[in-house]
C-alpha positions as CSV (number, residue, x, y, z in Angstrom):
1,X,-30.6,-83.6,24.8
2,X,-31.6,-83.3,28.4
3,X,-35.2,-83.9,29.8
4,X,-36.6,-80.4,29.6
5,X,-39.6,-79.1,32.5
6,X,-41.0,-76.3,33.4
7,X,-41.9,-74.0,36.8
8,X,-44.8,-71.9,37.3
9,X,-46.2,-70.1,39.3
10,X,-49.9,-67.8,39.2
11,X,-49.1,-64.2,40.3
12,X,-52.0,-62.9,42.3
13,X,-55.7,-62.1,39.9
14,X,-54.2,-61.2,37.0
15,X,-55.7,-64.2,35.2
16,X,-53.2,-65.9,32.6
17,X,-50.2,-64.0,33.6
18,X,-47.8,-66.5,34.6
19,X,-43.7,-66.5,35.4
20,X,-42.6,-69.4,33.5
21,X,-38.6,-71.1,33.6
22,X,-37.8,-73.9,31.8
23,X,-35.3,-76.0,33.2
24,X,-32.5,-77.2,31.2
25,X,-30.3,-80.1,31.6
26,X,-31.6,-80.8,34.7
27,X,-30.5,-77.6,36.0
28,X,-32.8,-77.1,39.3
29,X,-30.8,-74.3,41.2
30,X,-30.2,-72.4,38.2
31,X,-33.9,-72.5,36.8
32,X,-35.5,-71.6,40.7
33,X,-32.7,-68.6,40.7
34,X,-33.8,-67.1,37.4
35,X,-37.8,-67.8,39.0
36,X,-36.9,-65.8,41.9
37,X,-35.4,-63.1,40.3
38,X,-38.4,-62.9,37.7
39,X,-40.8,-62.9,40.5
40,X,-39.1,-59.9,42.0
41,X,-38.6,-58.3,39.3
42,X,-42.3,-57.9,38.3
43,X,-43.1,-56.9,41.7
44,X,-45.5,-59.9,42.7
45,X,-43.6,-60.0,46.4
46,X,-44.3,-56.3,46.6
47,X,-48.1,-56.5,46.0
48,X,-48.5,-59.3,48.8
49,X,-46.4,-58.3,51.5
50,X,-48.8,-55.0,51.2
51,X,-51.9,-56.8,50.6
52,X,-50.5,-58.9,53.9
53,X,-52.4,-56.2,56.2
54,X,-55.0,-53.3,55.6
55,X,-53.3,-50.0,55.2
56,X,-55.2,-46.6,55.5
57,X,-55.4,-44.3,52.3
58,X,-53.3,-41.6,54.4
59,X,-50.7,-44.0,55.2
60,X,-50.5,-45.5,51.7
61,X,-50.1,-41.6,50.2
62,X,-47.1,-41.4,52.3
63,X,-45.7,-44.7,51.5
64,X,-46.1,-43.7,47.9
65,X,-44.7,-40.2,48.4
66,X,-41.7,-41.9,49.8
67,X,-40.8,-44.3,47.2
68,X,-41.2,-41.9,44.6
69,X,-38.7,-39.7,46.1
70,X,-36.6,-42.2,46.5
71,X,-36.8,-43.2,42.9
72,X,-35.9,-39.8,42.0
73,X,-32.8,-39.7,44.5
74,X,-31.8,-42.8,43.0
75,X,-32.5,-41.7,39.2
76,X,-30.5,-38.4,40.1
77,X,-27.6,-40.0,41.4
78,X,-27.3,-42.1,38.0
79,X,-27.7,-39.1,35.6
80,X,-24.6,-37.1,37.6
């Protein structure tokens, strides 16, 4: 059996939530690959690129307003 480690990595305030990889047989690149796409995935690069700057409330309506109807485009064009 290979030496077995682990990454981690403290997303943001949210106390004990942490993104955890274990990396097998030595398997770097694989393991920081998986980590990236976790980190993504749970949107912790999201929340500090716009914690990065102040934004005003009006200007973080629209930003929201956009997303979600982008999310809807994209949902629609999946249930055609």
């Amino acid at each position: 059996m290979g030496h077995k480690s682990v990454i981690m990595a403290i997303a943001g305030r949210e106390g004990n939530k942490m993104t955890k990889v274990i990396v097998k047989n030595g398997k770097v690149d694989e393991a920081l690959r998986s980590f990236k796409q976790k980190v993504i995935k749970n949107g912790h690069i999201k929340k500090i690129k716009e914690k990065e700057h102040y934004s005003k409330p009006g200007v973080r309506r629209r930003n929201a307003k956009k997303e979600y109807i982008k999310n809807c485009r994209k949902r629609d064009r999946k249930n055609r």
